[in-house]
C-alpha positions, 0 to 999 in steps of 0.5 A: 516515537516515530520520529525517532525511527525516521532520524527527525528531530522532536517538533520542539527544537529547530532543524534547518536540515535533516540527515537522509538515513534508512533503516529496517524499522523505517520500512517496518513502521510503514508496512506495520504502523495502524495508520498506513495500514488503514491508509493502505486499505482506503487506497485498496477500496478507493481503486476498487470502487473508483476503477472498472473490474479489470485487473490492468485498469485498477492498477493503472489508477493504483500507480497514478494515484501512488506515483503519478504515472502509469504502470510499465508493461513488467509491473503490470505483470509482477503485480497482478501475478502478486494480486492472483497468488494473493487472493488464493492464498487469502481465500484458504484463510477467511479470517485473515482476509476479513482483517485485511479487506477494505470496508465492504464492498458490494461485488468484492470478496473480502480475499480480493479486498485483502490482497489489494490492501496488501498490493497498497501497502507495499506500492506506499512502502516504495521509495518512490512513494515515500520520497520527495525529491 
């Protein structure tokens, strides 16, 4: 049925174009949907481990990764301002953060995890990310 949420047609017929459309269900299925939340949190452990432990170096490799480009100075900024907050605020919910945390990570607490699985799910939920042009 996700085809019928992003407008494209079923895989047996035949469609030479397809109509551009956005709807909230679409933005739903992206944040929501088993598999990008699994794809969001391998992302969150891919930058974790691949990065060194500084704030500006893993979003830098984040946004390569997602956009092919660095981060500006002002995303720089809005982003590890949500990653701070984040990692609070998930500290005070210790199950919540387990469920959301990449796999285990020697040195990561799981609220850290959490919050940069939560930062990778909304960097693939752009359309930056989601569209080719």
């Amino acid at each position: 049925m996700p085809h019928r949420i992003f407008d494209a047609h079923a895989h047996l017929y035949m469609c030479a174009r397809r109509e551009r459309s956005n709807s909230p269900l679409q933005a739903l299925t992206l944040l929501n949907d088993p598999v990008f939340v699994e794809a969001a949190r391998a992302l969150a452990r891919r930058v974790l481990i691949e990065s060194p432990p500084v704030t500006s170096a893993r979003l830098d490799l984040a946004f390569r990764l997602c956009f092919a480009r660095p981060p500006s100075a002002g995303e720089i900024d809005r982003t590890s301002s949500y990653l701070e907050r984040e990692t609070a605020r998930l500290a005070g919910l210790p199950a919540s953060a387990a469920a959301l945390a990449p796999a285990y990570i020697d040195g990561i607490k799981n609220s850290v995890g959490a919050a940069w699985s939560m930062l990778a799910s909304g960097l693939m939920n752009t359309d930056e990310f989601f569209t080719r042009e």
